[in-house]
TORPA-4810 file (N, C-alpha, C, O; in nm, 3 decimals):
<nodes>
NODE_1_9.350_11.942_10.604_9.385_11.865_10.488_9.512_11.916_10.423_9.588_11.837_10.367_X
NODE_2_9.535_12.025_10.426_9.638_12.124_10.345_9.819_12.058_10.428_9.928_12.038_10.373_X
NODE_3_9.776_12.044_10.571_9.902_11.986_10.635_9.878_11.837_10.598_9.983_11.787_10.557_X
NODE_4_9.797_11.768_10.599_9.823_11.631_10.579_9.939_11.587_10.446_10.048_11.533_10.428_X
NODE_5_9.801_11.670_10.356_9.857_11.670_10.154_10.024_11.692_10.182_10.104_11.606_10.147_X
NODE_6_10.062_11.805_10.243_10.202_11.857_10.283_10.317_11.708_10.304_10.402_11.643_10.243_X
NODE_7_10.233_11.715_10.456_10.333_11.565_10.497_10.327_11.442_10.398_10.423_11.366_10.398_X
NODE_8_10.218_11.418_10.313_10.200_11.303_10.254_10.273_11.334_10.149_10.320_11.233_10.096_X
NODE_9_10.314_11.477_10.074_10.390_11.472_9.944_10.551_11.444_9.978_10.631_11.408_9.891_X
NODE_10_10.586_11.466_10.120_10.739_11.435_10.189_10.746_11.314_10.131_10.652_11.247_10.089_X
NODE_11_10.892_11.283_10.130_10.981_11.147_10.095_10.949_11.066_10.178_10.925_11.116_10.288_X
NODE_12_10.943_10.995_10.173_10.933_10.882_10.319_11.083_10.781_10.362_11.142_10.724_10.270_X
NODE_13_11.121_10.772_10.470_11.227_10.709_10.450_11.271_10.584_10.366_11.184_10.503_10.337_X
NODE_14_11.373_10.568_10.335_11.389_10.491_10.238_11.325_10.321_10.289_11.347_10.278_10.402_X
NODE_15_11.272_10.267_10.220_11.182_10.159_10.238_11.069_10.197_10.284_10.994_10.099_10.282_X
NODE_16_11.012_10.294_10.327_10.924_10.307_10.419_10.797_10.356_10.320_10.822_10.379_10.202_X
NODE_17_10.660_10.373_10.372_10.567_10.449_10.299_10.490_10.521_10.362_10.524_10.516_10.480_X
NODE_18_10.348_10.628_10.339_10.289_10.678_10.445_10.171_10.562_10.456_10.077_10.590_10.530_X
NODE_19_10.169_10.489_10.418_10.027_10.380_10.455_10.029_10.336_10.610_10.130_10.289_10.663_X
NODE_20_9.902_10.358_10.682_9.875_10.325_10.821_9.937_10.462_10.869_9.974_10.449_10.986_X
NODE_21_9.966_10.607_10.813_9.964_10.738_10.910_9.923_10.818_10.933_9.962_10.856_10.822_X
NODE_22_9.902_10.854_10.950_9.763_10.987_10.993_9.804_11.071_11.095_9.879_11.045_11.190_X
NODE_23_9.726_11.214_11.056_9.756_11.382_11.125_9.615_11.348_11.236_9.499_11.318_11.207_X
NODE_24_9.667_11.364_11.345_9.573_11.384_11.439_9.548_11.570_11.480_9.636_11.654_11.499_X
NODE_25_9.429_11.582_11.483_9.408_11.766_11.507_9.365_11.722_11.623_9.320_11.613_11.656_X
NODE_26_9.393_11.867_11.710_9.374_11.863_11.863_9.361_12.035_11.834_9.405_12.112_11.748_X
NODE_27_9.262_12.048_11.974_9.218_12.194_11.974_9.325_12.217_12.091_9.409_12.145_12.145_X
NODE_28_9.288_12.340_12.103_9.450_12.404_12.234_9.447_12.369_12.381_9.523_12.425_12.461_X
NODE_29_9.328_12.246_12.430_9.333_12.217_12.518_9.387_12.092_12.529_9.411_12.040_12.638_X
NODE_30_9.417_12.025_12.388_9.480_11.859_12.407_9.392_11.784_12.345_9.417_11.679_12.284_X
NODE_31_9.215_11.869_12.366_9.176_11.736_12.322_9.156_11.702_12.125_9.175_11.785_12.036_X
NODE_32_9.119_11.570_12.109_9.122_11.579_11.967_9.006_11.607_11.889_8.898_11.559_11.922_X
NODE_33_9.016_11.678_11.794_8.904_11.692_11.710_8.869_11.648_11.615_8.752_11.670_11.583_X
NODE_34_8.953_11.565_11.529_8.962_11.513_11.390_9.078_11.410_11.384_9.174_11.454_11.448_X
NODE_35_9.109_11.267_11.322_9.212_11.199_11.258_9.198_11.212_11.100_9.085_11.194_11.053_X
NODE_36_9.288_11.239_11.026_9.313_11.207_10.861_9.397_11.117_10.852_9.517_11.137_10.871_X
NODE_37_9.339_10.986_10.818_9.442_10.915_10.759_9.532_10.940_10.626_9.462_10.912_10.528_X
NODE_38_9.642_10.975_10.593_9.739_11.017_10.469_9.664_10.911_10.367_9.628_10.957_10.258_X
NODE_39_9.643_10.799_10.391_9.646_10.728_10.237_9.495_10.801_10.214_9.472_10.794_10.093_X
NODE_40_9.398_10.860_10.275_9.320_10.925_10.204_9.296_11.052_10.143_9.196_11.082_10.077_X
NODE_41_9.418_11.144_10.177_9.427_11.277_10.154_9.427_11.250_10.013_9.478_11.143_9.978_X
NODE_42_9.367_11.347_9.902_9.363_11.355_9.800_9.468_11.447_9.743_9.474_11.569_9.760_X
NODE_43_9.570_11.352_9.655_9.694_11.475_9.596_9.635_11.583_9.529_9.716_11.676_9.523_X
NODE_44_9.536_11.608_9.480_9.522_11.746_9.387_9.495_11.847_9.483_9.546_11.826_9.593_X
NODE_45_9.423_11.962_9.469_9.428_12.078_9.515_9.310_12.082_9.585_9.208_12.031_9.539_X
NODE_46_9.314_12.162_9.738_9.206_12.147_9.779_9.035_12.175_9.720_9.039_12.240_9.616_X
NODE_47_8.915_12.146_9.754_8.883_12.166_9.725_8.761_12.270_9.815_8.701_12.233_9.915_X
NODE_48_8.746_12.399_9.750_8.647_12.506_9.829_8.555_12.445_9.935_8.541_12.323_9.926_X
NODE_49_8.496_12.501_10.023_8.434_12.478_10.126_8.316_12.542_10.091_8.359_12.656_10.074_X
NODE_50_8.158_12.549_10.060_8.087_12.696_10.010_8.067_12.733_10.155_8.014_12.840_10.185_X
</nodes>
């Protein structure tokens, strides 16, 4: 989440927005483990894991 929030606080090119982009995670063999779509990353600060 911490890289998504990252990329999603970037500028976006001019006209452009992050809606419809998303961080795909992949473990070190290729395959994937997770999609985040950006328009759902939450701007505030993460929040703890217990």
């Amino acid at each position: 989440m911490k890289f998504a929030r990252e990329v999603k606080t970037q500028k976006p090119a001019p006209g452009q927005t992050w809606n419809g982009w998303f961080v795909r995670i992949m473990d070190q063999h290729g395959k994937e483990i997770d999609t985040v779509p950006l328009d759902a990353v939450p701007d505030g600060p993460e929040v703890p894991v217990p």
